[in-house]
C-alpha positions in Angstrom: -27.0 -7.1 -11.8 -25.3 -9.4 -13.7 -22.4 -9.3 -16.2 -21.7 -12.6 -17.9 -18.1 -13.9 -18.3 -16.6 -16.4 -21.1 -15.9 -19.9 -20.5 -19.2 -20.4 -18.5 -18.1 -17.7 -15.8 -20.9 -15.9 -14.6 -20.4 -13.0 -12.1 -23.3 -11.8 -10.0 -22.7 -8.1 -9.0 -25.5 -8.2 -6.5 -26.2 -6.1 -3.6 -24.7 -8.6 -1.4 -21.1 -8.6 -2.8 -21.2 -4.9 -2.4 -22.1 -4.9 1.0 -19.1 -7.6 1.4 -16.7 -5.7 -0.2 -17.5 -2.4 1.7 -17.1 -4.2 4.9 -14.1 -5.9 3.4 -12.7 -1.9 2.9 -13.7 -0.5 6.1 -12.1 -3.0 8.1 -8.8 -2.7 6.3 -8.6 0.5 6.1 -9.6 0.9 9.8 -6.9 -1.6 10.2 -4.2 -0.1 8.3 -5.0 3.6 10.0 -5.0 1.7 13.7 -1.8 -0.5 13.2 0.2 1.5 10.6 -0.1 -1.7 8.3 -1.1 -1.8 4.5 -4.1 -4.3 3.6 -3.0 -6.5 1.6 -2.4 -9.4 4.0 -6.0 -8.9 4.7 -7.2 -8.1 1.3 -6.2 -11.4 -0.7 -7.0 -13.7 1.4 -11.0 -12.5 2.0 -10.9 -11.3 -1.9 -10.1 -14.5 -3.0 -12.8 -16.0 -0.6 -15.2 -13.7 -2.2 -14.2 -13.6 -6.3 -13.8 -17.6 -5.7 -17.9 -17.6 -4.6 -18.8 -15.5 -7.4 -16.8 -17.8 -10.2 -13.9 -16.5 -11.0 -11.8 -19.2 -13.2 -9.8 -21.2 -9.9 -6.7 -20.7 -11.8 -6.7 -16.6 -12.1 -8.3 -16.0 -8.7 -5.6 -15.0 -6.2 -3.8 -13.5 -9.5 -6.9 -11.3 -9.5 -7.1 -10.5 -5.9 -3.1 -9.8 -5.5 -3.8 -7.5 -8.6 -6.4 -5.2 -6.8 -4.7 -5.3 -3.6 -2.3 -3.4 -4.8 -3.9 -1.1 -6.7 -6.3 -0.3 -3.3 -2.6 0.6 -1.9 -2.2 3.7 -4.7 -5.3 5.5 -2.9 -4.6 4.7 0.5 -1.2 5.3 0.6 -1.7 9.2 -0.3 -3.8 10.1 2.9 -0.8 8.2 4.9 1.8 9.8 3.3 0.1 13.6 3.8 -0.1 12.3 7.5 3.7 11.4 7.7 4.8 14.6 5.9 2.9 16.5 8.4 5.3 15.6 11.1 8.6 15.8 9.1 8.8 11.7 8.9 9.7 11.0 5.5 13.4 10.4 4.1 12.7 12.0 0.4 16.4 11.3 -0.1 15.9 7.6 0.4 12.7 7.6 -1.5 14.8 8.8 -4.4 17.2 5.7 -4.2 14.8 3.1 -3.6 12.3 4.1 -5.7 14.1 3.4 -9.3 14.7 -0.2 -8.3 11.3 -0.5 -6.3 9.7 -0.1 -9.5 11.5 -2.3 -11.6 11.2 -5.1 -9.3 6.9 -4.1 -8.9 6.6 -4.6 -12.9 8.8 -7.6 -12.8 6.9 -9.4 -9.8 3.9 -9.0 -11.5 5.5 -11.2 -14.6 6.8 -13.7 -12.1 3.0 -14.2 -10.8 1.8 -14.3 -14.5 3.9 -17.2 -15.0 3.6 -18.9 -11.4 0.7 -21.4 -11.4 -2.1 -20.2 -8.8 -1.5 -22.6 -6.0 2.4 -21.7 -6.1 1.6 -17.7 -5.4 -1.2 -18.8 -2.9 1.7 -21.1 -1.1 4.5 -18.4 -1.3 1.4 -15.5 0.2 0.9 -18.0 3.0 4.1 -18.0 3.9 4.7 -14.2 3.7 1.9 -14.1 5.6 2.9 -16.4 8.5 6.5 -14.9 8.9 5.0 -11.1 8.8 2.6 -12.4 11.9 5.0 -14.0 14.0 7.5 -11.1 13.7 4.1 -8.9 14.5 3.4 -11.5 17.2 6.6 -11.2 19.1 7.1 -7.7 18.2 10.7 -7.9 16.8 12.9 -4.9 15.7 15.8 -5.4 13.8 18.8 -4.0 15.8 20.6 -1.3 13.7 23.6 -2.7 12.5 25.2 -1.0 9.1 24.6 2.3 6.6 22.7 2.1 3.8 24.2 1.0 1.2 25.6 2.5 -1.9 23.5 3.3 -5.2 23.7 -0.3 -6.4 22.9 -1.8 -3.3 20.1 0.6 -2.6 18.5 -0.7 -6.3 18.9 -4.4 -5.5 16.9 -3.6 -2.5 14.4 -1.7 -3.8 13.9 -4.2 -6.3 13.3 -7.3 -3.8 11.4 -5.0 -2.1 9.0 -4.0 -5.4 9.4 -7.7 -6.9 8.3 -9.4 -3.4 5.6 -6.8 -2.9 3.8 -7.4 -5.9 3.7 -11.2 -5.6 1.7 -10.8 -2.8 0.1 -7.7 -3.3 1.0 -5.4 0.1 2.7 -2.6 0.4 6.2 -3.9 1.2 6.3 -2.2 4.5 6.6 -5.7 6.2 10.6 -5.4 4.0 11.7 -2.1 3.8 10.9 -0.9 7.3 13.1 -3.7 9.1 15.4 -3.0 6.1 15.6 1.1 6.7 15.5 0.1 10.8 18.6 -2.3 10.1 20.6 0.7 8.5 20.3 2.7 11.1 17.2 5.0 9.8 15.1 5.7 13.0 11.9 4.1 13.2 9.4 6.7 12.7 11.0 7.9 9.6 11.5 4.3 8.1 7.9 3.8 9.0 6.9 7.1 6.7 9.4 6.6 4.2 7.8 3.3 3.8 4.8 4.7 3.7 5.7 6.9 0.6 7.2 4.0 -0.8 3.9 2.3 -1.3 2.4 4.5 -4.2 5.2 3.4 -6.4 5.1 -0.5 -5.4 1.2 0.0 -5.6 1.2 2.3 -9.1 4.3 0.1 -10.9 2.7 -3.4 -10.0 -1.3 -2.8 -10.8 0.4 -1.9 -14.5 2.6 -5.2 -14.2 -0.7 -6.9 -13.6 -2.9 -5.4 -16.2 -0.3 -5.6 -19.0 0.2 -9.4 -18.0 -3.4 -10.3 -17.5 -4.3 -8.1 -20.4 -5.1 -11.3 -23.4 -6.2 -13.6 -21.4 -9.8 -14.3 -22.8 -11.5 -16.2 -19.7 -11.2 -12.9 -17.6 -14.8 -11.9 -17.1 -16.2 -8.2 -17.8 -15.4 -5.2 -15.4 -11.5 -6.9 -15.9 -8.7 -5.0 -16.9 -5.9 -7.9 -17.1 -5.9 -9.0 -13.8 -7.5 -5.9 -12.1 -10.7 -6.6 -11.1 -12.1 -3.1 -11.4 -15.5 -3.5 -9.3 -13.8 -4.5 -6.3 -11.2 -1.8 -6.4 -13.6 0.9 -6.7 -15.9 -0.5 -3.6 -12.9 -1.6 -1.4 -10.8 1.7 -1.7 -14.1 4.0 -1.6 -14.1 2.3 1.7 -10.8 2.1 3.0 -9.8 5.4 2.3 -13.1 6.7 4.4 -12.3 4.7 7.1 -8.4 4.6 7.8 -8.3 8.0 9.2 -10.6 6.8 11.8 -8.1 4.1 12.7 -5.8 6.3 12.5 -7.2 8.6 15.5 -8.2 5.3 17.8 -4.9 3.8 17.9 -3.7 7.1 20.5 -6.1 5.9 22.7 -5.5 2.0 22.7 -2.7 -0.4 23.1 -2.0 -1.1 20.0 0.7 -3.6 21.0 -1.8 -6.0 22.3 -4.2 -5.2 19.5 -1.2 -6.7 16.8 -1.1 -9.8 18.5 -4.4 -10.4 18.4 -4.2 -9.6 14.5 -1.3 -11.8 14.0 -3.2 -14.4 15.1 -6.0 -13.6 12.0 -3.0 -13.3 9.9 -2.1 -16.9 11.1 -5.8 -18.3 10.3 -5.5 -16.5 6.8 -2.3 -18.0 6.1 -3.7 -21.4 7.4 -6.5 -20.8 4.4 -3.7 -19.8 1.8 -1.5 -22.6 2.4 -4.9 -25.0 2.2 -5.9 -23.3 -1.4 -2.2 -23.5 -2.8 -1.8 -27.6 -1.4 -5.3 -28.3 -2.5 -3.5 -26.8 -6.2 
């Protein structure tokens, strides 16, 4: 079918961009269960592959594809955190101190990329993206060095953490777990208080997006500011089927060897970020 934008944009919901975007779901969400790592360093890159073939206006596009990354990560993170609460790993208590300042720096992000031209957000993804796969590469671990820090500190955090997050539309487990780690919270429960930090990044920043994208008229139909509603639905229908299945495979693989094989996509999806944002 087809659903016909302003401006000359013309979007062709076919069968084919289904079947891309349900692949596009299953393999991050097969990814995510197997390496205990949220989608959106996958997600934007290969969404703004695909909403860039079907027409989207060039200066919206990663807006739009950071915008339903994150809202994938409100689904998926439930089933994670049930998984992580079954064995006693989240730190509620830190939740509760993070959380305030996670989501005031989520709603703010999401103004920041309103205001950033495209190539600018596609240059600052590719470099997220490049320093998240050569810390995945070499496998580093912050050493534990200090306490957490008091209730102010613990809101400036959480707001880096929410504002970062939502410029490039992951989960923020790539900050807050070497930031937990670094004060001395032990890795399995930063990794599931992390985990449970997600919904709030993912909830607060897909409302940033849609307020901010909300009058903009070249947005085509099935929008909702910069949500691209379609691709949510397919992508998370997907992702949340298959994650669980990831999830199980990883105890009976080496998963260490397995992330440096994926850094090195996330290197080659970086490479195709940085090209988009110095092409402007």
């Amino acid at each position: 079918m087809e659903a016909g934008g302003t401006d000359g944009v013309v979007l062709d919901l076919d069968w084919l961009l289904i079947a891309e975007l349900l692949l596009l779901g299953c393999c991050t969400g097969f990814l995510a269960g197997l390496l205990g790592i949220g989608g959106g360093m996958l997600l934007v890159p290969f969404m703004t592959m695909l909403l860039t073939i079907q027409g989207f206006p060039a200066d919206l596009v990663v807006k739009t594809a950071v915008a339903t990354s994150l809202a994938t990560i409100c689904f998926t993170s439930v089933s994670s955190v049930r998984a992580h609460q079954a064995r006693g790993a989240v730190r509620w208590d830190i939740f509760a101190r993070l959380a305030p300042g996670i989501v005031i720096g989520s709603m703010l992000g999401a103004q920041i990329a309103k205001a950033l031209p495209s190539n600018a957000l596609a240059l600052l993804f590719a470099g997220f993206v490049g320093f998240s796969a050569t810390q995945m590469f070499l496998d580093r671990k912050p050493k534990p060095s200090r306490q957490l820090p008091a209730t102010g500190g613990m809101l400036a955090a959480g707001s880096g953490i929410g504002a970062l997050s939502a410029l490039v539309g992951a989960g923020g487990g790539f900050v807050s777990v070497p930031f937990m780690t670094w004060c001395n919270v032990v890795i399995h429960q930063a990794v599931g208080t992390s985990a449970a930090l997600g919904f709030p990044i993912a909830l607060a920043g897909t409302i940033g997006y849609i307020w901010a994208g909300w009058d903009l008229p070249q947005m085509p139909p099935g929008a909702l500011g910069f949500l691209y509603v379609p691709a949510l639905v397919v992508v998370s229908l997907a992702s949340v089927t298959t994650a669980p299945l990831g999830a199980r495979t990883a105890h009976r693989m080496n998963v260490r060897q397995l992330k440096r094989a994926f850094a090195v996509l996330l290197y080659l999806l970086a490479a195709y970020m940085l090209y988009r944002g110095l092409r402007g």
